[in-house]
C-alpha positions, 0 to 999 in steps of 0.5 A: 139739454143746453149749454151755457157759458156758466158750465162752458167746458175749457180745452182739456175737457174737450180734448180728454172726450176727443181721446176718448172719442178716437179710441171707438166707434161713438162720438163722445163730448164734454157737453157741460162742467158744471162745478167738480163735474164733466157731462159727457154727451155720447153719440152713435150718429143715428140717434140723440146723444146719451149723457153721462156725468163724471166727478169726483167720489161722491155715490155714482153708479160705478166707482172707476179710480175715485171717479164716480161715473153715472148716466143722466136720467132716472132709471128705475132699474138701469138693466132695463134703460134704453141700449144708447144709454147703457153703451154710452155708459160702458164707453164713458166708464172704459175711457175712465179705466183707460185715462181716469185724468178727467180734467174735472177741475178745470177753470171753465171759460175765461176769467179775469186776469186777477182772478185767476189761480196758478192753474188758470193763469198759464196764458196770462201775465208777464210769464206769457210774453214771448221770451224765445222771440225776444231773445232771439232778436237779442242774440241776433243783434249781438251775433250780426252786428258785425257785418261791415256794410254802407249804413246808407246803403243798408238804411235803404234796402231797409227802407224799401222793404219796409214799403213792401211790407206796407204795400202788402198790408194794404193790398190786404186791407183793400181785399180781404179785409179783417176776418177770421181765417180758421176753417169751420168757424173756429176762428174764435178760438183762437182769440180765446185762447189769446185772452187766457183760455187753455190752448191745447196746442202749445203756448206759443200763441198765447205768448205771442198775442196775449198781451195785445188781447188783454188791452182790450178784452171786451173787443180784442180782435182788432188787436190780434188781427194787427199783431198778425198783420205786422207778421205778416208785413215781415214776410218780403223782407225775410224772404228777400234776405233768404234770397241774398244770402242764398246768393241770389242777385239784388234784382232776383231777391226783389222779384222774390220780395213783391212776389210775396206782396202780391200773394193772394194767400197773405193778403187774406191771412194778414188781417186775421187770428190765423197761426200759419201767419205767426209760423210762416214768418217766424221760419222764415226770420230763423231761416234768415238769421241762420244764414246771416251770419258774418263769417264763414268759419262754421264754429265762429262765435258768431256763426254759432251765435246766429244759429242760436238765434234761428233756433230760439226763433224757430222754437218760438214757432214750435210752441204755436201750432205742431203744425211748423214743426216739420217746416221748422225741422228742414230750414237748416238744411238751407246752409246747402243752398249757400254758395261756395264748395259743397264741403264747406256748405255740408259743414255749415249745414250739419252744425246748423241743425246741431245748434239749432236743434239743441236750441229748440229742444231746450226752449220749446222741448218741455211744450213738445212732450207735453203735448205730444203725451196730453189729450190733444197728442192722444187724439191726433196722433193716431189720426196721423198714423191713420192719415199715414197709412191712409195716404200711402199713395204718395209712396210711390210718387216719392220713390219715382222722384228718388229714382230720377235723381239717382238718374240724373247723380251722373250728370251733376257736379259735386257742388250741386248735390246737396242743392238737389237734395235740399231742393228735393227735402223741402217738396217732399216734407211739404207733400207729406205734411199736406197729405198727413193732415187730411186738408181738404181745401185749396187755399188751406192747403196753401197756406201749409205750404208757406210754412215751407216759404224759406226753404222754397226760397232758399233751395230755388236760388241754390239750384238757379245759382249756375245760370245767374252768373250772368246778366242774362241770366239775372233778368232771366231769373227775375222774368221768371218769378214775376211771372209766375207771382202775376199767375199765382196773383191771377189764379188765386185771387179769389181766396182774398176776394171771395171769403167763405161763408163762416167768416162773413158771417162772423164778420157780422157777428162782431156787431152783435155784441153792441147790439145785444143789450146787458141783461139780455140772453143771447141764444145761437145754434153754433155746433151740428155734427161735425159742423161748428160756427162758435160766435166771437163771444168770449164768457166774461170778458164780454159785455153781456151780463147773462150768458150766452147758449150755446146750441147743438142741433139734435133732440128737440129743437127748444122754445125759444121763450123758454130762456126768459124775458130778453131773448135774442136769436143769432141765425147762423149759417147751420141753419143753411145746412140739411143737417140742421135747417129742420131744426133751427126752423122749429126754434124760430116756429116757437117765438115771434121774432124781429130782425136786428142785423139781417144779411144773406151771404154767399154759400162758400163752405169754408171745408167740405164737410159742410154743404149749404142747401142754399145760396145765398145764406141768411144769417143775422141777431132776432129779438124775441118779441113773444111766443108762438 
């Protein structure tokens, strides 16, 4: 079987199969909806998938809560079908017992802005728009407006930052460049989801970047990777605020600033799809507020205006990915790092998180429930669990680390005890975070960790505040932060200037689409295993008339003249892998093809999962001249 955009599955299929999939031993996708129906394609891993169809009433061969649900095939007497259909048939039918919400009216793919009903219209339209950011810039307008300081003397602190941020920007353009970001080849994804698919993991990046895809649906990458980059561009100048207000001199808080326009790791974020990028920068403009606020009496309006703000910017953050939401939940506890009497700081910090946690909860709660009880929180949470349990090394690293500061409590002054413990939070979040999501490679692992930039910040400057009293100390301190950002720019530079093969290639791919002709079919091995490489093709609102099919590389390789008339080919990097070269080298056995845009990129897997078998990797647009 093939799979074509017409009968595309939408997010809430796949997820709802994901949960499935996680509570046994086979692997089962939503394969194909067509109208009223989900295909399900089962798995076991040592053999072609079984298919397995599920609707509404209707004469199936079993009735589970009004869902009938039936084997694909023809089968005389099904006691005597084949094992892997008859268990793939009893796994489908137990999911259904389990969970009979099989999404099996989900609009499919994405429509049309006007085209779509109430329940596909959730990432469109004015409702959309990212209320919690907007607002929250509103009330910290109102809650800061009344620092006195030199209009000059802010306007050009203002100034300066804004070159950092250009200076990022174009460090980023010159090294990375646009590409897409997410690991596997599932950058696309994302676009999609700005264009008006489903997103499974809130709506926060809809809300954020839909409005600038629907300018321009045909070509809306250009767009959403700008949108990011302004994020992205607003990182030094939130950071060196989180300095100041911390208590860090000028001369630190700038180091800290070009710090982070020479970080590699965001000059390979910048230009891309990439939610780290949105997550980063929102904790770290909430962080920032949080701590701006102009007046030490903990319950001012004012101070209580600016944790309101931080937490409609952090709820802002909380509605993108759950992947903030711990980063999100240590950033108020940044009040510890603030200079002054450790009562006053323990204070601020209690109802710090009191505000800005009540905020959260009302302006992104809803989006928290819902997901944690739909089909993406019955998938990952028992794999977080698992990772938990798995990962319960860390254990001990952790326990150590508790045991040295209990050690050292003797020789700390009072003041400096919440430092430490904020300090001590902020590592230990990050590492539990790091090693609950199972990341397997270096500069994703990174890019976690930037979620945590505002406490890092925050909880240096709080520890270094005893030995920046002093004008040796200051320069000290800003030695050390320019060093160690030449390290990290020298060590990791590679993550920027060596891109992995999926987003070169998907790089490539946004060309294709000028190059197929309207009236064309364009045919693309984009899943093998646990491999992907999803094209930037995004249903109707490209340009192509016919639809584009979607391949998974199992069964038999098809013809490739068996699609029509107008047949292109995109070879993409599966072709590279043990698991699928076979199988794609007999689907361009079948066809003559000509090259259209041919390229060879290096082997630089983007997870471990995937292994190359050479390097470097053709990938590149054919067209079906004739058949073999």
């Amino acid at each position: 079987m093939e799979r074509t955009d017409d009968a595309a599955c939408g997010p809430q299929a796949r997820a709802w199969a994901a949960a499935c999939s996680s509570s046994g031993p086979t692997h089962v996708e939503a394969f194909e909806c067509p109208a009223g129906h989900v295909v399900f394609a089962v798995t076991d891993g040592s053999g072609p998938p079984a298919f397995v169809d599920a609707t509404r009433g209707g004469a199936g061969m079993r009735q589970v809560q009004g869902i009938s649900v039936s084997p694909v095939g023809e089968f005389a007497d099904f006691r005597a079908a084949p094992r892997p259909v008859k268990e793939a048939f009893a796994r489908v039918v137990g999911c259904v017992q389990r969970d009979p919400a099989v999404p099996l009216a989900e609009p499919k793919g994405i429509q049309p802005v006007d085209a779509q009903g109430a329940e596909g219209s959730a990432g469109t339209g004015w409702l959309a728009a990212p209320w919690c950011l907007l607002a929250g810039v509103v009330v910290a307008a109102i809650a800061l407006g009344a620092r006195t300081r030199s209009w000059r003397r802010r306007c050009a602190s203002a100034g300066l930052l804004v070159g950092a941020g250009a200076a990022l920007l174009a460090l980023a353009h010159v090294t990375a460049g646009a590409s897409f970001f997410h690991q596997n080849g599932h950058g696309a994804n994302w676009i999609a989801y700005a264009l008006g698919q489903r997103c499974p993991y809130g709506p926060g990046f809809p809300e954020l970047f839909g409005w600038a895809a629907r300018l321009r649906p045909a070509r809306p990458e250009a767009l959403v990777f700008a949108c990011n980059a302004a994020f992205a561009a607003s990182c030094p100048a939130t950071a060196w605020l989180v300095a100041r207000r911390a208590g860090a001199p000028a001369l630190v808080a700038w180091a800290l600033a070009l710090g982070l326009v020479a970080d590699p790791l965001l000059w390979r974020l910048a230009f891309t799809e990439s939610y780290y990028v949105a997550c980063t920068s929102l904790v770290l403009a909430a962080t920032a507020v949080s701590l701006s606020a102009p007046t030490l009496r903990a319950w001012s309006p004012r101070f209580l205006g600016a944790q309101v703000a931080a937490g409609l910017l952090a709820a802002q953050a909380a509605r993108v990915h759950p992947v903030g939401w711990i980063a999100i939940a240590v950033a108020p506890f940044a009040q510890l790092a603030t200079p002054g009497g450790w009562k006053r700081s323990s204070r601020h910090a209690a109802i710090s998180l009191s505000a800005i946690g009540a905020t959260v909860g009302a302006a992104a709660g809803q989006a928290v429930i819902a997901l944690l009880r739909g089909a993406t929180g019955a998938q990952y949470v028992p794999e977080v669990r698992h990772g938990y349990a798995q990962d319960l090394a860390i254990v001990p690293a952790v326990g150590a680390g508790a045991v040295l500061l209990v050690a050292l409590l003797p020789a700390l002054r009072t003041r400096r005890l919440p430092r430490v413990a904020y300090a001590a939070l902020a590592v230990i979040a990050s590492a539990i975070g790091v090693s609950l999501l199972g990341i397997d490679v270096d500069w994703v692992k990174a890019a976690h960790a930037h979620l945590f930039a505002a406490s890092f910040v925050a909880a240096a400057v709080g520890l270094a505040q005893p030995w920046m009293r002093r004008p040796t100390g200051v320069r000290a301190a800003a030695a050390v932060v320019a060093i160690l950002a030449a390290a990290n720019a020298v060590t990791h530079a590679r993550w920027a200037l060596a891109l992995p093969t999926d987003a070169l290639e998907l790089r490539m791919a946004l060309a294709w689409r000028e190059q197929v002709p309207p009236g064309s079919r364009l045919v693309a091995v984009e899943t093998a295993g646990i491999t992907a490489v999803e094209l930037p093709l995004y249903g109707r609102q490209r340009d192509l008339s016919a639809p584009v099919v979607r391949l998974d590389a199992h069964g038999p390789p098809p013809a490739l003249p068996s699609f029509g008339d107008r047949v292109y080919w995109a070879r993409t990097s599966l072709c590279t892998t043990q698991g699928a070269r076979a199988w794609c080298d007999a689907v361009e056995a079948s066809a003559v093809l000509e090259p259209v845009d041919v390229a060879e990129v290096p082997a630089r897997p983007s997870t471990h999962a995937v292994t190359y078998d050479a390097d470097p990797v053709r990938v590149g647009l054919y067209r079906v001249v004739g058949a073999r």
